[in-house]
N, CA, C and O atoms as a printed pandas DataFrame, in Angstrom:
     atom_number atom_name residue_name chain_id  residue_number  x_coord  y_coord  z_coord
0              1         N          UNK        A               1   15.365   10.414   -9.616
1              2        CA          UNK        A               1   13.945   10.188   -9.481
2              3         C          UNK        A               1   13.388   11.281   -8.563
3              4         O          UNK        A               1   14.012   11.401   -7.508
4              5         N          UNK        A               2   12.379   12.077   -8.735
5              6        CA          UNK        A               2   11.463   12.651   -8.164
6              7         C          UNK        A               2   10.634   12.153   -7.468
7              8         O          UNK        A               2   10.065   11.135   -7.863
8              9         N          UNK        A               3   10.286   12.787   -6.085
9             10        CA          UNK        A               3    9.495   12.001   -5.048
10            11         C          UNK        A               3    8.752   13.170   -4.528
11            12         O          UNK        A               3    9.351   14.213   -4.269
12            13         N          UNK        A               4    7.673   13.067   -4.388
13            14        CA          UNK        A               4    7.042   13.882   -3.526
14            15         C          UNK        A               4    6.395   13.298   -2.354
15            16         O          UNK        A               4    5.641   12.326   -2.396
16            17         N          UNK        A               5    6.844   14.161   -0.957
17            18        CA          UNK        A               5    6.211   13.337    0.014
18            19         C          UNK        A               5    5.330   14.250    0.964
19            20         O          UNK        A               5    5.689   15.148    1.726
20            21         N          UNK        A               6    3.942   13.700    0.659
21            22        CA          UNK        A               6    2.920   14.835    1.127
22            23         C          UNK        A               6    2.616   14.152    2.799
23            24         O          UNK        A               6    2.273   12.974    2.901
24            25         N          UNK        A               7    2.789   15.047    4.052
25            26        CA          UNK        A               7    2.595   14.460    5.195
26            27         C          UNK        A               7    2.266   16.332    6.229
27            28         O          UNK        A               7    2.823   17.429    6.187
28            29         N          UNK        A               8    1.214   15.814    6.931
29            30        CA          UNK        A               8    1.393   17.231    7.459
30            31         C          UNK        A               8    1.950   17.516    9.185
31            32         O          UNK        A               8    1.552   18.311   10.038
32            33         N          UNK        A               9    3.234   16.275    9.201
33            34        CA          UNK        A               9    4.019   17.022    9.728
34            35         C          UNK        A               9    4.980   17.547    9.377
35            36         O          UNK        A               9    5.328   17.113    8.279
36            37         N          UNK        A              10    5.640   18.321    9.779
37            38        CA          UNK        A              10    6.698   19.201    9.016
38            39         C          UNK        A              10    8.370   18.674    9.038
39            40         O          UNK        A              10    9.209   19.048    8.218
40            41         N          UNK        A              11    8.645   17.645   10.265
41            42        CA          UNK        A              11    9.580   17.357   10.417
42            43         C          UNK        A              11    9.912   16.072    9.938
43            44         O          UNK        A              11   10.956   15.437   10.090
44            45         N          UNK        A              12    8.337   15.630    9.027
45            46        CA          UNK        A              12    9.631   14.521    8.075
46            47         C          UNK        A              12   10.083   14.927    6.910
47            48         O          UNK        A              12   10.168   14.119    5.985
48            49         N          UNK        A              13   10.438   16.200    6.757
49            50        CA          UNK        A              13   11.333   16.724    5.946
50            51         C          UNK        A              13   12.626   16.296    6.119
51            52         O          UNK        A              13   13.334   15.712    5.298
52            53         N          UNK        A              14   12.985   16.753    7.677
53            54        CA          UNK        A              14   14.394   16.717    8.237
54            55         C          UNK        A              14   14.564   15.098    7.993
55            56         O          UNK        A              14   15.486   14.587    7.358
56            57         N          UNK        A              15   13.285   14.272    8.747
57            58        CA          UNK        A              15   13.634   12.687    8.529
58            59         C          UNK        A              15   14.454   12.226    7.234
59            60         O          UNK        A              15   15.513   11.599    7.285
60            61         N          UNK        A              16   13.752   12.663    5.977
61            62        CA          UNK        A              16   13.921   12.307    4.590
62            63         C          UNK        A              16   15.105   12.693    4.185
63            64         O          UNK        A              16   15.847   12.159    3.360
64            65         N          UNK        A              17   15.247   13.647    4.804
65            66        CA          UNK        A              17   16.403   14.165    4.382
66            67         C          UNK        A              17   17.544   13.615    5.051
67            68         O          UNK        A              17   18.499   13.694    4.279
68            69         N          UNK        A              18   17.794   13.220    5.875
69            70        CA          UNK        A              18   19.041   12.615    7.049
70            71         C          UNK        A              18   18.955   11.193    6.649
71            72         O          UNK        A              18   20.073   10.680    6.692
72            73         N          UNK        A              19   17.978   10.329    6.255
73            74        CA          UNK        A              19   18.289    9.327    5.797
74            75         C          UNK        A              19   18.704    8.829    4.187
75            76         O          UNK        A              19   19.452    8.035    3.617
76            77         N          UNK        A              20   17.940    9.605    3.961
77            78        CA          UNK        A              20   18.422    9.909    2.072
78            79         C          UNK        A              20   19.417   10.834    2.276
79            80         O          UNK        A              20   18.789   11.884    2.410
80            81         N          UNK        A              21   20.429   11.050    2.367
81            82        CA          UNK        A              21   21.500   12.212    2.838
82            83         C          UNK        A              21   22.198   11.549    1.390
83            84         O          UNK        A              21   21.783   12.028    0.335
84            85         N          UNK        A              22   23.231   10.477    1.321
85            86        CA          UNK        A              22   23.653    9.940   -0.090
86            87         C          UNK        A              22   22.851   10.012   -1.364
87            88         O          UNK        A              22   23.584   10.147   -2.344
88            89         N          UNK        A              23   21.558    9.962   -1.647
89            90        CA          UNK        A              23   21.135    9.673   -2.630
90            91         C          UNK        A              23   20.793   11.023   -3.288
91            92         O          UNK        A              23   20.906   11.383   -4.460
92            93         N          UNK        A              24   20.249   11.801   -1.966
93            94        CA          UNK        A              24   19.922   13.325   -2.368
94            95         C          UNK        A              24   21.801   14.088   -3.149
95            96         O          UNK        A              24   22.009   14.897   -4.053
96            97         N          UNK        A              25   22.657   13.395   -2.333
97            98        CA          UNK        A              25   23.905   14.424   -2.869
98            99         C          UNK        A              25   24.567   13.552   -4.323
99           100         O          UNK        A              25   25.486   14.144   -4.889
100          101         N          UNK        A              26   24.279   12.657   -4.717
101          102        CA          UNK        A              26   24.416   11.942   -5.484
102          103         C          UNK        A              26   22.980   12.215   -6.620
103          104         O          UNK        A              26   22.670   11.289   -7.369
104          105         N          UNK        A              27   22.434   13.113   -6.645
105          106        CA          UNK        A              27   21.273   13.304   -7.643
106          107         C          UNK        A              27   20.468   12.296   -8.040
107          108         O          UNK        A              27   19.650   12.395   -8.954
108          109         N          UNK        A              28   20.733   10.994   -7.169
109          110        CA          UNK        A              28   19.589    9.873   -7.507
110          111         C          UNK        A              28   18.170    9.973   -7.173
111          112         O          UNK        A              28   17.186    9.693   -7.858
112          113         N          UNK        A              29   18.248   10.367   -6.143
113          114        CA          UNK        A              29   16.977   11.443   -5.356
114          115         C          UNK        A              29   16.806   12.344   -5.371
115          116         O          UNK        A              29   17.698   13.080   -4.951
116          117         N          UNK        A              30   15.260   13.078   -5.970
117          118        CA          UNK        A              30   14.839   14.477   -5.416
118          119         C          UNK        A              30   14.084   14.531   -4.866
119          120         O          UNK        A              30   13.160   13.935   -5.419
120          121         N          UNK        A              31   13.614   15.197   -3.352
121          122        CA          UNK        A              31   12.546   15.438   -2.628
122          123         C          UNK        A              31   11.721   16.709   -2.998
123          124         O          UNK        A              31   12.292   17.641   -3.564
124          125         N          UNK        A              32   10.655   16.760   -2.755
125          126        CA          UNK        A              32    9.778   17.600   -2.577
126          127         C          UNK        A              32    8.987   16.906   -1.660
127          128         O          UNK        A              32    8.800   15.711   -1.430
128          129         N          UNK        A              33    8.435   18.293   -1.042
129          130        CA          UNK        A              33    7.467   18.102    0.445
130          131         C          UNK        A              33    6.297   19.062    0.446
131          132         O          UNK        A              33    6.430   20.286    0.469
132          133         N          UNK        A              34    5.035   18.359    0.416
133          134        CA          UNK        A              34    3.721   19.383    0.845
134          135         C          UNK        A              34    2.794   18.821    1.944
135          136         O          UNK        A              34    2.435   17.653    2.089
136          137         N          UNK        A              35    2.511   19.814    2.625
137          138        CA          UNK        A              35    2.030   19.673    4.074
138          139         C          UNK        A              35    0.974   19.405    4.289
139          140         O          UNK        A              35    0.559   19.274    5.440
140          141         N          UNK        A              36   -0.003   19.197    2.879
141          142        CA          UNK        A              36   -1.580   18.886    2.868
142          143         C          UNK        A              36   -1.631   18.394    1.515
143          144         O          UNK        A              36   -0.862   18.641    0.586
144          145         N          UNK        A              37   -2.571   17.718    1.542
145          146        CA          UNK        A              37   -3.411   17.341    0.250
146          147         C          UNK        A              37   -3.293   18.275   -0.563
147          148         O          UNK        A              37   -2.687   18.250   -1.635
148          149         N          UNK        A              38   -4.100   19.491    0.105
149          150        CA          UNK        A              38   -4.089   20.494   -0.741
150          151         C          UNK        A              38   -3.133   21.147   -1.475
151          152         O          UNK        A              38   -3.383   21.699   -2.546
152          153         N          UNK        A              39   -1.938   21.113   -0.906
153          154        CA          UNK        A              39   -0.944   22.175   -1.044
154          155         C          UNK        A              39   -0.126   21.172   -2.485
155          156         O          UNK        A              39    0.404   21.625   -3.499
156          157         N          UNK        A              40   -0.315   19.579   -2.017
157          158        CA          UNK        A              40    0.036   18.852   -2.835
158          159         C          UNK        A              40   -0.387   18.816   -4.137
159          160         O          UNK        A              40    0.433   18.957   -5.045
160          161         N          UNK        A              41   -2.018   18.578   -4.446
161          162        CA          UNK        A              41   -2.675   19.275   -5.849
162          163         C          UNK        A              41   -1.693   20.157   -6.550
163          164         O          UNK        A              41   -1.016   19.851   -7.531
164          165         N          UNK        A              42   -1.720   21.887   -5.572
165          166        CA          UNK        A              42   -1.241   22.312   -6.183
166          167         C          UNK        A              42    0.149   22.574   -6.784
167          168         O          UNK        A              42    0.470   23.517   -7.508
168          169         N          UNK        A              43    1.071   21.344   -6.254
169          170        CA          UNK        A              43    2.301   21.030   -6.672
170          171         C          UNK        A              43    2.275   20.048   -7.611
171          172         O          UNK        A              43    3.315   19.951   -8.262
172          173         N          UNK        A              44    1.462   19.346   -7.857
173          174        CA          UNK        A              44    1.161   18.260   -8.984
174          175         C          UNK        A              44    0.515   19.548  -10.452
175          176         O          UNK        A              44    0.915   19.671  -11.610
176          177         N          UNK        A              45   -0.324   20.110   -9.870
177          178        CA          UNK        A              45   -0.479   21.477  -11.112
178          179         C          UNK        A              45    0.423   21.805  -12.110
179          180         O          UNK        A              45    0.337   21.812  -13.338
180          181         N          UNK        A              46    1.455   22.120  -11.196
181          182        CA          UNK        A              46    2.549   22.812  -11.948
182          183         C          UNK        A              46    3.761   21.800  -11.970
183          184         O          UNK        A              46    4.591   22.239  -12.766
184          185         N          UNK        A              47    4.195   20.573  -11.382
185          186        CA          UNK        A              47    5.348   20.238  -11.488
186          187         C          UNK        A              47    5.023   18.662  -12.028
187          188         O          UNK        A              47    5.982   17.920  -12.244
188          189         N          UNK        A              48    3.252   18.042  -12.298
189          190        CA          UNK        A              48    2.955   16.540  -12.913
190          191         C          UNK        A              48    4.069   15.785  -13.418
191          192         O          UNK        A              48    4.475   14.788  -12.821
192          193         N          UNK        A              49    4.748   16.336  -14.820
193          194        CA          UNK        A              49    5.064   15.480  -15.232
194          195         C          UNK        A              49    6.730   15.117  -14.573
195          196         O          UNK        A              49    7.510   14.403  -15.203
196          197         N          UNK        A              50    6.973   15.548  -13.643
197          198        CA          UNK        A              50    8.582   15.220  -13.084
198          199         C          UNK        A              50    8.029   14.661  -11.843
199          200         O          UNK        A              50    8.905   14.255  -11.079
200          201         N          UNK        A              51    7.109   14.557  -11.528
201          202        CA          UNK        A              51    7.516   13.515  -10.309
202          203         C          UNK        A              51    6.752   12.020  -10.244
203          204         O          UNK        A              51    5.544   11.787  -10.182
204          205         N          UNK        A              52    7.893   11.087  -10.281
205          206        CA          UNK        A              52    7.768    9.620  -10.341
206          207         C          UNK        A              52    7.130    8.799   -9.084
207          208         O          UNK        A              52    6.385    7.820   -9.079
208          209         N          UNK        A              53    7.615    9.451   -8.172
209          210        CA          UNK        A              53    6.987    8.895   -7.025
210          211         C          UNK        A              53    6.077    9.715   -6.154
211          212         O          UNK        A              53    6.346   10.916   -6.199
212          213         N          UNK        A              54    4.887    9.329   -5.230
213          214        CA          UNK        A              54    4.249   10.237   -4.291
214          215         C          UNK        A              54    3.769    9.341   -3.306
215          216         O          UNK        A              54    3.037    8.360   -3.437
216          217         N          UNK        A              55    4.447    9.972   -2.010
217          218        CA          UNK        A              55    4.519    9.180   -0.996
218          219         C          UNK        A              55    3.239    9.743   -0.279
219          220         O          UNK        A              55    2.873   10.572   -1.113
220          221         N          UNK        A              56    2.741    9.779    0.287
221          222        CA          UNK        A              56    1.319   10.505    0.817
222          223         C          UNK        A              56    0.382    9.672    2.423
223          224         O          UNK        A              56   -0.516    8.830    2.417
224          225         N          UNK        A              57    1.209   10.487    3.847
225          226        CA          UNK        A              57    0.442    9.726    4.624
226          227         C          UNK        A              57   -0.821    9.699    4.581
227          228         O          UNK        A              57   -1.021   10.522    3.687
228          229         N          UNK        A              58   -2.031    9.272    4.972
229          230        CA          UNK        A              58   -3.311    8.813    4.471
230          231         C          UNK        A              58   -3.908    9.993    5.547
231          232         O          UNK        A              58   -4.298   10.994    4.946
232          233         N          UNK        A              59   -4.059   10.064    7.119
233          234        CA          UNK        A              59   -4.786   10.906    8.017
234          235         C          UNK        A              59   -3.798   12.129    8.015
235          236         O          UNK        A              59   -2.635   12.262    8.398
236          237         N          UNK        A              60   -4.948   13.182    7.285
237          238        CA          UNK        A              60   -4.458   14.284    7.840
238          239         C          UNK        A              60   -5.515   15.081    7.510
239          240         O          UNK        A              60   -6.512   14.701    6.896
240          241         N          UNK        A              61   -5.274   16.345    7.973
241          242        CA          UNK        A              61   -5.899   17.397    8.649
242          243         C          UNK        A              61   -6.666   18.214    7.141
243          244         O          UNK        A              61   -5.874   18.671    6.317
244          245         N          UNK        A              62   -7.983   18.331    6.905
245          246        CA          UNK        A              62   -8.136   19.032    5.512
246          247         C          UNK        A              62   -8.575   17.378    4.953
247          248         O          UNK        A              62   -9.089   16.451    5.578
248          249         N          UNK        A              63   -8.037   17.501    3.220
249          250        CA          UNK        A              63   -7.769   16.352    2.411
250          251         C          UNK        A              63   -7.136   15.623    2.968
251          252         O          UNK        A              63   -6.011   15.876    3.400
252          253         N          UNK        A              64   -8.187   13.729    3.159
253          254        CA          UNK        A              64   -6.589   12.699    3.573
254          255         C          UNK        A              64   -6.091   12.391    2.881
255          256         O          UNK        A              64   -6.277   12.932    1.791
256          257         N          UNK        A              65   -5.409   11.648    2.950
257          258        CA          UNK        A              65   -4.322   11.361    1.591
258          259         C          UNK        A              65   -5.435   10.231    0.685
259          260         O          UNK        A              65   -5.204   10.084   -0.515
260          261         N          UNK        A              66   -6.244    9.711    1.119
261          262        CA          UNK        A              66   -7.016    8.840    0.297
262          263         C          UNK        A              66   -8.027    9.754   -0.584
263          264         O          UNK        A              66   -8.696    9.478   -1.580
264          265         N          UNK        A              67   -7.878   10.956    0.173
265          266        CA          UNK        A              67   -8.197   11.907   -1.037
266          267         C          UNK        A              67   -7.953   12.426   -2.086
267          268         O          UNK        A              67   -8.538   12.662   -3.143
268          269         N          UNK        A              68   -7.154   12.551   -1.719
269          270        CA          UNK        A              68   -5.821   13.268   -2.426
270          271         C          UNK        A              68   -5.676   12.027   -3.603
271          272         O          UNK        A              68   -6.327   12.187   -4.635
272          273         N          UNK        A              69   -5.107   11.191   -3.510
273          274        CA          UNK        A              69   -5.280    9.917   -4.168
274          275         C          UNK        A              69   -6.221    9.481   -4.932
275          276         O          UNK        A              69   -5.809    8.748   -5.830
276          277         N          UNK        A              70   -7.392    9.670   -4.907
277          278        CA          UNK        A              70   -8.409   10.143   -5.471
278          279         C          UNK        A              70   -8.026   11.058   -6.703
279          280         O          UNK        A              70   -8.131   10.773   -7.896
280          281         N          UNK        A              71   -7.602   12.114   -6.186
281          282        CA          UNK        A              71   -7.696   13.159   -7.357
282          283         C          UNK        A              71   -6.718   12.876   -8.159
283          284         O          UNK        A              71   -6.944   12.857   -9.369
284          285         N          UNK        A              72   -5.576   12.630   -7.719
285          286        CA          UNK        A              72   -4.377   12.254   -8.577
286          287         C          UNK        A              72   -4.919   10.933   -9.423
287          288         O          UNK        A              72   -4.946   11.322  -10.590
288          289         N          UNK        A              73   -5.219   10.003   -9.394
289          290        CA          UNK        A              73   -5.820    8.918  -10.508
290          291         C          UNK        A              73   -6.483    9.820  -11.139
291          292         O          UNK        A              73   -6.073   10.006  -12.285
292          293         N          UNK        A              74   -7.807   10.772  -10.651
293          294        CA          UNK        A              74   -9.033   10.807  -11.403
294          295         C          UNK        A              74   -8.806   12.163  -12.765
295          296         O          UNK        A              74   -9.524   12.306  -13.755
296          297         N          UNK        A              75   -7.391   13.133  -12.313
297          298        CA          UNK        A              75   -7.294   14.412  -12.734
298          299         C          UNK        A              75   -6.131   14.411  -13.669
299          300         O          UNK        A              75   -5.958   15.002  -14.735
300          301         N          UNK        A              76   -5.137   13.327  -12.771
301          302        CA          UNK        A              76   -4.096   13.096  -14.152
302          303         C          UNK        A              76   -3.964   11.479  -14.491
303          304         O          UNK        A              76   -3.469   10.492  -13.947
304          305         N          UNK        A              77   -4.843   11.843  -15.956
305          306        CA          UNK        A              77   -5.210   10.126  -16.435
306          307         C          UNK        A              77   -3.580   10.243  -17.314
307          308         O          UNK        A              77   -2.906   11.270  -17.227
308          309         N          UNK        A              78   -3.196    9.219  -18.005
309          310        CA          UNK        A              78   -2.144    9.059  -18.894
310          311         C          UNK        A              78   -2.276    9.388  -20.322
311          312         O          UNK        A              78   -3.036    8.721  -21.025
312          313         N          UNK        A              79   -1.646   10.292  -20.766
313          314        CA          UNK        A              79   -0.176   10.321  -20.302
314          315         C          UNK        A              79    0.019   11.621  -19.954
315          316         O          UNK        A              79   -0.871   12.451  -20.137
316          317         N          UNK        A              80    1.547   12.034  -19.259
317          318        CA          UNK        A              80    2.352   10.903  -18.835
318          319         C          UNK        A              80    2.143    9.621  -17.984
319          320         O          UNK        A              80    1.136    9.437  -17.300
320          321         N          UNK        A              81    3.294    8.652  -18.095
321          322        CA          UNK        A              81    3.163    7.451  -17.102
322          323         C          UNK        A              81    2.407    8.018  -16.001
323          324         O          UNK        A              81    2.911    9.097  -15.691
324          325         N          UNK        A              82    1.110    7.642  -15.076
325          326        CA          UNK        A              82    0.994    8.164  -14.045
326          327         C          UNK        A              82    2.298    7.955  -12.920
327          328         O          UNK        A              82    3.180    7.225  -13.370
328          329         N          UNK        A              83    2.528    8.442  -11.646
329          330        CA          UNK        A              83    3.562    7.911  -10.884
330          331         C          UNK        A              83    2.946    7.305  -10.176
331          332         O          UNK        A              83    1.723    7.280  -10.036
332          333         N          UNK        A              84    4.160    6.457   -9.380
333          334        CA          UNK        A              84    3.884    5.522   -8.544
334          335         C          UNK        A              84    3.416    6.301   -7.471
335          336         O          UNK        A              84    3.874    7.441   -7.390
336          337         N          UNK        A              85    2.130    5.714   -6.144
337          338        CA          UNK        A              85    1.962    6.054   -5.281
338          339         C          UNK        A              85    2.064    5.270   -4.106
339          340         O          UNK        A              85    1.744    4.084   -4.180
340          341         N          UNK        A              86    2.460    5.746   -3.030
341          342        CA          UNK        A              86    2.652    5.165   -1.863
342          343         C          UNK        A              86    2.214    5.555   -0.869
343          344         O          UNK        A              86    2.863    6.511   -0.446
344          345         N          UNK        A              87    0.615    5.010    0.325
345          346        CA          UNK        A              87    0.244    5.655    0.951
346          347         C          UNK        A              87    0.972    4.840    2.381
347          348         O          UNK        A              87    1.377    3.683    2.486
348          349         N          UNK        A              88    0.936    6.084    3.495
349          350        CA          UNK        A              88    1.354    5.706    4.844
350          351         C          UNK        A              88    0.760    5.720    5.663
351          352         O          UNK        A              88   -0.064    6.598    5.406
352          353         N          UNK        A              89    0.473    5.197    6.916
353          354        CA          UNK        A              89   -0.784    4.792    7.635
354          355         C          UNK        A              89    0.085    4.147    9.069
355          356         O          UNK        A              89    0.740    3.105    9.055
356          357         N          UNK        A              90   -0.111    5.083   10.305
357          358        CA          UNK        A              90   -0.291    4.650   11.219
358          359         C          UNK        A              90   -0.810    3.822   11.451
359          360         O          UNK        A              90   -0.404    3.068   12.335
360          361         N          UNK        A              91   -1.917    3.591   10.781
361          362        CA          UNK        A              91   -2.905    2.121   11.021
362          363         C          UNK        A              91   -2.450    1.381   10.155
363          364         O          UNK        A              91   -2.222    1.817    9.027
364          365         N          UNK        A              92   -2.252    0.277   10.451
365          366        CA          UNK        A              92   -2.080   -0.627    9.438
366          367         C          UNK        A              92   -3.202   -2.005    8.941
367          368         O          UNK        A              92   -3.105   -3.123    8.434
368          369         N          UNK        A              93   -4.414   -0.954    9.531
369          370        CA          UNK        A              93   -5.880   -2.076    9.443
370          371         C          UNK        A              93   -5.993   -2.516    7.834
371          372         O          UNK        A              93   -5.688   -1.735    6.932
372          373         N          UNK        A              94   -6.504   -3.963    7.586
373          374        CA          UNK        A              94   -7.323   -4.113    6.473
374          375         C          UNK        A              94   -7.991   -2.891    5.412
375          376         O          UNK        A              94   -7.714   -2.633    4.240
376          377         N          UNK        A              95   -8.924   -2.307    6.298
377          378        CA          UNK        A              95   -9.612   -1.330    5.548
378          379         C          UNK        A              95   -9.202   -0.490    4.893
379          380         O          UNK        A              95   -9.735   -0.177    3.829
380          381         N          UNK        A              96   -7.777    0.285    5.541
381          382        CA          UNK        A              96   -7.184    1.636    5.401
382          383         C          UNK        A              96   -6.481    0.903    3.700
383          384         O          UNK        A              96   -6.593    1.389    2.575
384          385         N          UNK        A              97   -5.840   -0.278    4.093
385          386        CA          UNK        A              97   -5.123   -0.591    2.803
386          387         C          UNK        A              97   -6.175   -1.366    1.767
387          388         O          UNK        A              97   -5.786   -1.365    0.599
388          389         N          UNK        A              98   -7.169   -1.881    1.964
389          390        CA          UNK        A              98   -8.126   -2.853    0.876
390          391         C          UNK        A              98   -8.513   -0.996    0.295
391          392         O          UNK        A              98   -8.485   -0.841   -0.926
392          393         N          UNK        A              99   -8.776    0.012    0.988
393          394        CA          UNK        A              99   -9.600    1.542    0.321
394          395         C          UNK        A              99   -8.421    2.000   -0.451
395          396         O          UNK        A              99   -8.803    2.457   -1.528
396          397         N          UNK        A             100   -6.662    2.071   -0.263
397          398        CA          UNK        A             100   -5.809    2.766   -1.008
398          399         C          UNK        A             100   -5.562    1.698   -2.131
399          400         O          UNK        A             100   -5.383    2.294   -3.193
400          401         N          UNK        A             101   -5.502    0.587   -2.257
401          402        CA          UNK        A             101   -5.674   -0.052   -3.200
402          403         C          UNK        A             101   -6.662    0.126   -4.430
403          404         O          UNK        A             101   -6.481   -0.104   -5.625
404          405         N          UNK        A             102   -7.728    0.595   -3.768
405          406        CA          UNK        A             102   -9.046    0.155   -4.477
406          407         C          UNK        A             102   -8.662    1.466   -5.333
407          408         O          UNK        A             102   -8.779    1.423   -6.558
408          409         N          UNK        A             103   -8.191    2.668   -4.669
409          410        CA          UNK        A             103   -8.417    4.030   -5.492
410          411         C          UNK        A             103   -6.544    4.116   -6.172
411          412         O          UNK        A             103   -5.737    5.042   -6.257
412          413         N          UNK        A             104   -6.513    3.194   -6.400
413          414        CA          UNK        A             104   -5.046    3.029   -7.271
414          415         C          UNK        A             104   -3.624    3.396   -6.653
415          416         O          UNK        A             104   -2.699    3.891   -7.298
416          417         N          UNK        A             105   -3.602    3.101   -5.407
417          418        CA          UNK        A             105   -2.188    2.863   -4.754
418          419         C          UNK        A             105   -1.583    2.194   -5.262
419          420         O          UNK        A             105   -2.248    1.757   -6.201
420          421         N          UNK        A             106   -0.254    1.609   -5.250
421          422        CA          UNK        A             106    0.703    0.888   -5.449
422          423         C          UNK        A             106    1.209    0.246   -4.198
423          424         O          UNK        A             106    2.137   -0.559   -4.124
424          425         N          UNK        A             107    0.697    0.570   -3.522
425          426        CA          UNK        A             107    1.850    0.485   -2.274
426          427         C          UNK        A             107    0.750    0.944   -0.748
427          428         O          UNK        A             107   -0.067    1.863   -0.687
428          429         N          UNK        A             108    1.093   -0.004    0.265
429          430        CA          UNK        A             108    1.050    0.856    1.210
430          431         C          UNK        A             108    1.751    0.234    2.436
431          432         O          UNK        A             108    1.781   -0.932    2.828
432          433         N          UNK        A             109    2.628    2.020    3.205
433          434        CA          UNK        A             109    3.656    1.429    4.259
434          435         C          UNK        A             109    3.129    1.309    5.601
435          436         O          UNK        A             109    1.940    1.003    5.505
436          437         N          UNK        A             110    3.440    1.400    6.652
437          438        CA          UNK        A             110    3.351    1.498    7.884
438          439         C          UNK        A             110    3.710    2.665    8.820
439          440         O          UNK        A             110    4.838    2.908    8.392
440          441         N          UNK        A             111    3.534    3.419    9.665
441          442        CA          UNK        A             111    4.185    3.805   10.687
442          443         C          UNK        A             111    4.560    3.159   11.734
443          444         O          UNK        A             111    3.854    2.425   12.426
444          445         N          UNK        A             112    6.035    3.497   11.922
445          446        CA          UNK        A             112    7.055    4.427   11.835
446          447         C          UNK        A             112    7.349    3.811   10.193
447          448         O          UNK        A             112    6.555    2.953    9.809
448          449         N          UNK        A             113    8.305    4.174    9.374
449          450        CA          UNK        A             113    8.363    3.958    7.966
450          451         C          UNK        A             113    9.556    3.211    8.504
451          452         O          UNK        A             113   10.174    3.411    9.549
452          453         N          UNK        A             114    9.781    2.144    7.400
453          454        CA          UNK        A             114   10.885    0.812    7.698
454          455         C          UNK        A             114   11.937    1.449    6.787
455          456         O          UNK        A             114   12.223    0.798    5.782
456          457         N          UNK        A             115   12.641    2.777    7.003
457          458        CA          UNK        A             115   13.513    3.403    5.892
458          459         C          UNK        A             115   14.839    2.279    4.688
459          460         O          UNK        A             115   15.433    2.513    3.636
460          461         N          UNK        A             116   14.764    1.149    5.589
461          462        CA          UNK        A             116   15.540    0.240    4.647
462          463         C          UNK        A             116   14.897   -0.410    3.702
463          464         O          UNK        A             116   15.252   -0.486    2.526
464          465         N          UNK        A             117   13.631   -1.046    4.347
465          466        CA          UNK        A             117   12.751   -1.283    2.999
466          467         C          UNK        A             117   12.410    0.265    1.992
467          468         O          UNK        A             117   12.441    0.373    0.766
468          469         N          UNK        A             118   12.194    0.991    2.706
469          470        CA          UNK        A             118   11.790    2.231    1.799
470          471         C          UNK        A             118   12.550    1.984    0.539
471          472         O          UNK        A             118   12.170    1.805   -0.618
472          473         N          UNK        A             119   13.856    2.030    1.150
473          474        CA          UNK        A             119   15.180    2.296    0.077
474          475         C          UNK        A             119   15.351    1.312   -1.199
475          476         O          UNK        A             119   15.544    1.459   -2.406
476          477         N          UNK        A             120   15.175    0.196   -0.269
477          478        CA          UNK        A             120   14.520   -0.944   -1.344
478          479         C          UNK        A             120   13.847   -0.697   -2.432
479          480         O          UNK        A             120   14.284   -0.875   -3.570
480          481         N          UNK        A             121   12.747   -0.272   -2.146
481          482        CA          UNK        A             121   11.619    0.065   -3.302
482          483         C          UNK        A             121   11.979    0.729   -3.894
483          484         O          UNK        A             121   11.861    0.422   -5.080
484          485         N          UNK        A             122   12.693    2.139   -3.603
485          486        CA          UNK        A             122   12.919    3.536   -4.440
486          487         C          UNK        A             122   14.291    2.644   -5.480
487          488         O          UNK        A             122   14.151    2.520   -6.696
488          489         N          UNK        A             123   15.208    2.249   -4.933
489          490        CA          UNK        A             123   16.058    1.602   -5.998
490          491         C          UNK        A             123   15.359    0.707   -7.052
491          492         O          UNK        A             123   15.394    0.960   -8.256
492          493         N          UNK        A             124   14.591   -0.579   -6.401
493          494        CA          UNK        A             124   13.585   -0.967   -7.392
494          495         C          UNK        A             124   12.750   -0.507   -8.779
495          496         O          UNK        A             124   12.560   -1.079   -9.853
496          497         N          UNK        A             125   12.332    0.832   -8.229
497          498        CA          UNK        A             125   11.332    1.498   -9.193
498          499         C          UNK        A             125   12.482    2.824   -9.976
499          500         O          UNK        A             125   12.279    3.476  -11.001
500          501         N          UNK        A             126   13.454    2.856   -9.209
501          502        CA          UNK        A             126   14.324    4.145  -10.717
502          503         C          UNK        A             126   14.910    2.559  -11.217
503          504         O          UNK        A             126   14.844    2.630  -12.444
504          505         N          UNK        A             127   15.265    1.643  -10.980
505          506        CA          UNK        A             127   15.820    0.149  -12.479
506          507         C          UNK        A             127   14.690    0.000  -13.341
507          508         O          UNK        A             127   14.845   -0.741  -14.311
508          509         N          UNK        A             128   13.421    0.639  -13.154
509          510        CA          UNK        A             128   12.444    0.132  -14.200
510          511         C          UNK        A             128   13.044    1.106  -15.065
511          512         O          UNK        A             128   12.650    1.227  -16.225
C-alpha cells in the first residue's frame, strides 16, 4: 500500500520510518513524504493513481492540510478509487474534525499520533 504523508516537519520522516521499519522491508508499506500542501499537489500530479492512503497534518505553513483536502476531493473525482484520507491535528477540537469531515476525510488522528492504532487502520484498509 502506498501512503503519502504530507506534514511540514521534516522529521516525521525518520518517525515513519523507525516505526514502520517491518512493513516498509516487507513491501507492505510504501512511504512518500511532502513538506507542504503544495509540494503534495504536486506529487498527487504525477504519482494519483498509486497512492491509497494520504495522511496530511491539517496546520501548516502555506496550504493547510484542510486545503489541500479540498483539492484532492475537488481535482481528483473517480476514477480511480479516490484514496483514503487521514487528517492530523494537534487540536483535537470539534471544529477542526466536524470541517475535515465535511470536505471528505475519512479519518481524523490526534497529536502525538497513537502509532499502534495507526497500524491498526493501515492493516484494516490494505484487507479491503
Amino acid at each position: 500500500m502506498k501512503i503519502l504523508v504530507v506534514d511540514d516537519e521534516k522529521d516525521v520522516r525518520v518517525l515513519f520510518e523507525q516505526r514502520f521499519r517491518r512493513e516498509i522491508r516487507s513491501g507492505e508499506l510504501k512511504f512518500s513524504f511532502a513538506y507542504s500542501g503544495e509540494e503534495a499537489l504536486t506529487y498527487l500530479h504525477e504519482h494519483f493513481s498509486e497512492v491509497v492512503l494520504i495522511l496530511s497534518d491539517i496546520n501548516m505553513p502555506g496550504m493547510s492540510g484542510l486545503e489541500l483536502l479540498r483539492h484532492i476531493r475537488q481535482d481528483y473525482p473517480v476514477p480511480p478509487p479516490p484514496p483514503t484520507v487521514m487528517m492530523i491535528t494537534a487540536y483535537g477540537d470539534q471544529h477542526s474534525y466536524d470541517e475535515a469531515i465535511r470536505l471528505g476525510a475519512n479519518d481524523l488522528l490526534t497529536k502525538p499520533v497513537d502509532f499502534a492504532a495507526l497500524k491498526e487502520k493501515l492493516h484494516s484498509l490494505s484487507a479491503l
